[in-house]
N, C-alpha and C positions, 0 to 999 in steps of 0.2 A: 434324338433331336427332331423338331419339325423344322422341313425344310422346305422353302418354295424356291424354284425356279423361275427366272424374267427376261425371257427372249424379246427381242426387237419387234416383227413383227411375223406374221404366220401367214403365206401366201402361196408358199413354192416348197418341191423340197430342193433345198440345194445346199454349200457348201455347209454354211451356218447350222443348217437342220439336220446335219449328218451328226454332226456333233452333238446338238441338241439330245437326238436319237440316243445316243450312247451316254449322256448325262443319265436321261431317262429311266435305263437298261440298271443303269448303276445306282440310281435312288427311286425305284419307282414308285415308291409313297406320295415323294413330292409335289406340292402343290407348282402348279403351270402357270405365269402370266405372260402376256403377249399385251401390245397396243392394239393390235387388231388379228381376229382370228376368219380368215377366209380360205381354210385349206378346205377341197371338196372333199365330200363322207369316206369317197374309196383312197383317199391318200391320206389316212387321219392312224393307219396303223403304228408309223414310226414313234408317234408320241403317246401309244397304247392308247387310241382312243380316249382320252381324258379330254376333258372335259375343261378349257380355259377360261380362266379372268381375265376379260378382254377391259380396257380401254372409253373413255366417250367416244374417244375417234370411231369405234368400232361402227357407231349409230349418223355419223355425220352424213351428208350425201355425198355420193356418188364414192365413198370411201372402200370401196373394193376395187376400181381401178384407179384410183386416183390417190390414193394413201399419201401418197410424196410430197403431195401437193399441202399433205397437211403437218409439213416439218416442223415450222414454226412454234407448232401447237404442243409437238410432243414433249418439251421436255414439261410443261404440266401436267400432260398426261400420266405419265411415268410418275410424277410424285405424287398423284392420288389415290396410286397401290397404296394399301394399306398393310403393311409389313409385318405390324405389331405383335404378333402373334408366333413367329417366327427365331428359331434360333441362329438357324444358316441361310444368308440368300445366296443364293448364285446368278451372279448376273452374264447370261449371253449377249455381248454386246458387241456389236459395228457400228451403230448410230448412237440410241439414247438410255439402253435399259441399265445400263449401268449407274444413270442418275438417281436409281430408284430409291429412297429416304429410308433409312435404316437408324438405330436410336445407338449408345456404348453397352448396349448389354448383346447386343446382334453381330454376329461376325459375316462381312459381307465379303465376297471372293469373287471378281469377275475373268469369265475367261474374254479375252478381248482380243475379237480380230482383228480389229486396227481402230485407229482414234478416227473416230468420222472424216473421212478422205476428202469430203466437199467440203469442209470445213479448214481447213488444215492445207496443208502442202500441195495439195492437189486443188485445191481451190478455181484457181486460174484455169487449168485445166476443165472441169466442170463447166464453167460459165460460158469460157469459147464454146464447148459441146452444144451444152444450152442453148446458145445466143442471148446470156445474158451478161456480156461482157464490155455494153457498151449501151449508153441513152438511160433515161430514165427507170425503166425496168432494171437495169444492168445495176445500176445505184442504189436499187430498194434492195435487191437479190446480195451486195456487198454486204449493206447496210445490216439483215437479217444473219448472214452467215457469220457479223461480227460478232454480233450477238449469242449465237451459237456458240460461237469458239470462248467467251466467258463461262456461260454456261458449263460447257464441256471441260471446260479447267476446274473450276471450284468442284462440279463433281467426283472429280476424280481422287479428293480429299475422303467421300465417305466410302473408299474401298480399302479393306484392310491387308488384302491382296493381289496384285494382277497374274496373272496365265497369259501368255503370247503365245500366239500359233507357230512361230518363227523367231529367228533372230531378226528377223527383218523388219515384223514389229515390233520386238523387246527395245530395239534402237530408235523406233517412232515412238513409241509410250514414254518411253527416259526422254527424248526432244522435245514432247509435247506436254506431259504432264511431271517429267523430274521423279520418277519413278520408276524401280527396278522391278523387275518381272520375273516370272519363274517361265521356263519355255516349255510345252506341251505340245507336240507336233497331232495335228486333227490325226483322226482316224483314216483309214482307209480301207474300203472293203476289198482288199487283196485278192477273198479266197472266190470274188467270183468274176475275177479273170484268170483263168484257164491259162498255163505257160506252154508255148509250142515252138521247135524251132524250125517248123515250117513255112520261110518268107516265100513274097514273092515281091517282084520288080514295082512296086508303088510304096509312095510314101503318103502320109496322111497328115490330116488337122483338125481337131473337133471342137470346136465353142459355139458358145452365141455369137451371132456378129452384133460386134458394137464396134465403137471405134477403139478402144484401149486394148481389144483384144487382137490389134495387127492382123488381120486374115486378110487383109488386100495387101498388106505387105509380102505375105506366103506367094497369095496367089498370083501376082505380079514378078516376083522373084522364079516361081517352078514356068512362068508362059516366055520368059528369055532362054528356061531350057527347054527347048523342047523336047529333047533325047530324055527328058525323065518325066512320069507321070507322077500326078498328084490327086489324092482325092480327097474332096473338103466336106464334112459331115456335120450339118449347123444348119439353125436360122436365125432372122431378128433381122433389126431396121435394116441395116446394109448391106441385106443379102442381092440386092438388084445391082448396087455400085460395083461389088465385088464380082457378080456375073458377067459385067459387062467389061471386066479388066482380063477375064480367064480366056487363056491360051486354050486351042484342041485338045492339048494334052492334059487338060486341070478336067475335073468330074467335081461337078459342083451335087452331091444327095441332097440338101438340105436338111431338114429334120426326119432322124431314121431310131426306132425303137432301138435299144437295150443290146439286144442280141447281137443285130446288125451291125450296132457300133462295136461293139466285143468280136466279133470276127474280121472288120476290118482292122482292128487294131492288134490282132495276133495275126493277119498274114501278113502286113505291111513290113516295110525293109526297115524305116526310123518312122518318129513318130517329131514332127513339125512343131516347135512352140515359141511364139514370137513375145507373149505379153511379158510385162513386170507385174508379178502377180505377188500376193502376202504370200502365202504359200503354192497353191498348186497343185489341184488332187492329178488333173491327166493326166500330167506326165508320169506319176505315180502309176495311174490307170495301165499305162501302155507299159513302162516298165515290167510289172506280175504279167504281162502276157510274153513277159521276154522280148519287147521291143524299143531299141533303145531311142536316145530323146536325142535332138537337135533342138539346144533352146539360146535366149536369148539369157546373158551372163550378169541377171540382176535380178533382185530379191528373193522369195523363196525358189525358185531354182535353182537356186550354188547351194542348199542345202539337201537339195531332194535328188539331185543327179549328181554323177562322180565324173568331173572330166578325165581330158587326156593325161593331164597331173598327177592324178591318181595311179597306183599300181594297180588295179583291176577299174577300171571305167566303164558307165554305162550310160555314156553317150559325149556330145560335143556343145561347148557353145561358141556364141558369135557377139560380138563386141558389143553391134550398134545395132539398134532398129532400123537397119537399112537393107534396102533391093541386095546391095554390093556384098555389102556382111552377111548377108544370109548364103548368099551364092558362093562364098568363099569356103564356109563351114560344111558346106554341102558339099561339096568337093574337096575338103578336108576328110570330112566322115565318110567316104569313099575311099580314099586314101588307108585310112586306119581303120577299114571294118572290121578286121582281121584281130586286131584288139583288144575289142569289144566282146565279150562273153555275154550269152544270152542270158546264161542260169545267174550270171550275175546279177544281171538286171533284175531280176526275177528273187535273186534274194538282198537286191535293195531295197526294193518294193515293201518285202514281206516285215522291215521294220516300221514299218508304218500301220499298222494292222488296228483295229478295234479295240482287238484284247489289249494289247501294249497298250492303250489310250487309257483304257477305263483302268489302270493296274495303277499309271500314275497320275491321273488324276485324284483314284481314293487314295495314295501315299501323300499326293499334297494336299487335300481337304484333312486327312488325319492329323498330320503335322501343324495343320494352320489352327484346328480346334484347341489343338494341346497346347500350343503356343497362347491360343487366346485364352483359354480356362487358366494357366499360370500365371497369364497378365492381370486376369479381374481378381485372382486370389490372392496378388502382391499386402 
């Protein structure tokens, strides 16, 4: 078969591009499209150096740091890939690549991290962020996302399959587009955290600071105790708001390499996580180092962590995104550290792994071929 691939867009490596990565690993014949390719030369290994069909956005001004700005635009951009040529597409999508126009001789598969979240359920959310949730602006910005959200329904007709990274999305794809989903948990590079059960008295939290990702909820919650220390390993816009909330006993690194991060997350005693996230690599992360999670009891976390309900548990959660609910869990998971098995953690972790990803992702691209070859030979 030929086959091309159609990623969102290409900037960063992160959640999206881990998985991209291991698509890759798994068909690396396949041709690559992106809306726009801005990864720098020493970070172009993951996708073996190839060589993408980028987009017009790609040429627009100021479209390396401004991409976003150019939403509106994508879903034509995305349909001026030209496909034709192609037996299987796979589309990686969390915004628009899954729009991408496909004819009834193509079998098109998208794995789908979630239905565009500024469009969708999360909407309102967005625009307060934004400030555009009020005045004229606030109006044109509805107005576009309404837009959008057509858009993004009708598309969803020329996929002949979807992939959710969770149950958390399989339940947002069926809400949003009346679609069932096959679930495929992302990858995780397991084998390069190192499991140790050597703690010590601090607990940790690693993101970007944004606002969805609660880190002045943490660190607001560890500066009421002072009797325990916290260290926070992150940056991004609201790293200053959240400095200025930290108790003595919070250690704010900000952005710290690889290593760094992998050694505080193996000596740490739990590992902090307040967001509602699709899935969730960190808490993953800290798990294969043997340390278990404190998270917050919604979306991919009730699949990635094993509470106290469980007969082997590797770790706790807390109800509410609050100072209160956090403090409470924290002194829950004090209570039951004793519990909590590290190697457990550590062989939660390890079902999450690469190999497991690409094993069924090719059992379901196989499955979905034979299905389609029996359907056009009816």
């Amino acid at each position: 078969m030929k086959i091309a691939i159609v990623h969102d867009w290409l900037v960063v490596y992160g959640g999206a591009e881990r998985v991209l990565e291991q698509m890759l690993l798994l068909y690396p014949e396949a041709d690559l499209y992106s809306l726009i390719d801005f990864l720098p030369q020493d970070q172009r290994g993951f996708i073996q150096n190839k060589s993408v069909k980028t987009s017009f956005i790609q040429k627009l001004p100021f479209a390396k740091g401004k991409y976003r700005q150019y939403l509106t635009l994508m879903p034509l951009a995305v349909e001026q890939f030209d496909m034709s040529a192609y037996d299987l597409v796979i589309s990686s999508s969390y915004a628009v690549a899954k729009g991408v126009l496909t004819g009834p001789d193509q079998l098109h598969l998208c794995m789908c991290y979630s239905p565009m979240r500024y469009a969708w359920d999360l909407q309102h959310q967005y625009l307060k962020e934004s400030g555009l949730d009020k005045g004229l602006k606030g109006c044109l910005a509805k107005f576009l996302l309404h837009k959008m959200r057509l858009w993004d329904y009708r598309t969803a007709n020329g996929v002949d399959g979807f992939i959710a990274i969770s149950k958390f999305i399989a339940r947002r794809i069926e809400k949003v587009y009346r679609r069932q989903s096959t679930i495929i948990y992302p990858p995780v590079d397991v084998s390069s955290f190192g499991f140790t059960e050597n703690k010590e008295d601090f607990y940790i939290t690693a993101s970007r600071m944004v606002p969805y990702k609660k880190i002045d909820l943490i660190v607001e919650a560890f500066s009421r105790m002072s009797d325990k220390k916290l260290v926070v390993i992150g940056d991004g816009p609201d790293f200053k708001k959240i400095q200025s909330k930290a108790g003595p006993n919070v250690t704010l690194l900000g952005y710290q390499s690889f290593p760094v991060l992998r050694d505080h997350l193996q000596r740490a005693r739990a590992f902090i996580f307040a967001a509602e996230e699709d899935f969730g690599i960190s808490p993953l992360e800290a798990q294969a180092c043997g340390t278990p999670v404190i998270a917050y009891a919604k979306g991919g976390a009730l699949e990635t962590i094993r509470g106290l309900s469980y007969s082997h548990p590797t770790g706790i959660f807390f109800e509410e995104q609050s100072i209160e609910s956090l403090i409470n869990a924290i002194e829950n998971f004090e209570i039951n550290i004793s519990n909590i098995s590290l190697r457990t953690c550590r062989e939660n972790a390890l079902r999450f792994s690469p190999e497991r990803f690409r094993q069924e992702l090719q059992d379901f691209v196989n499955e979905q071929v034979e299905n389609f070859k029996k359907a056009a030979n009816y």
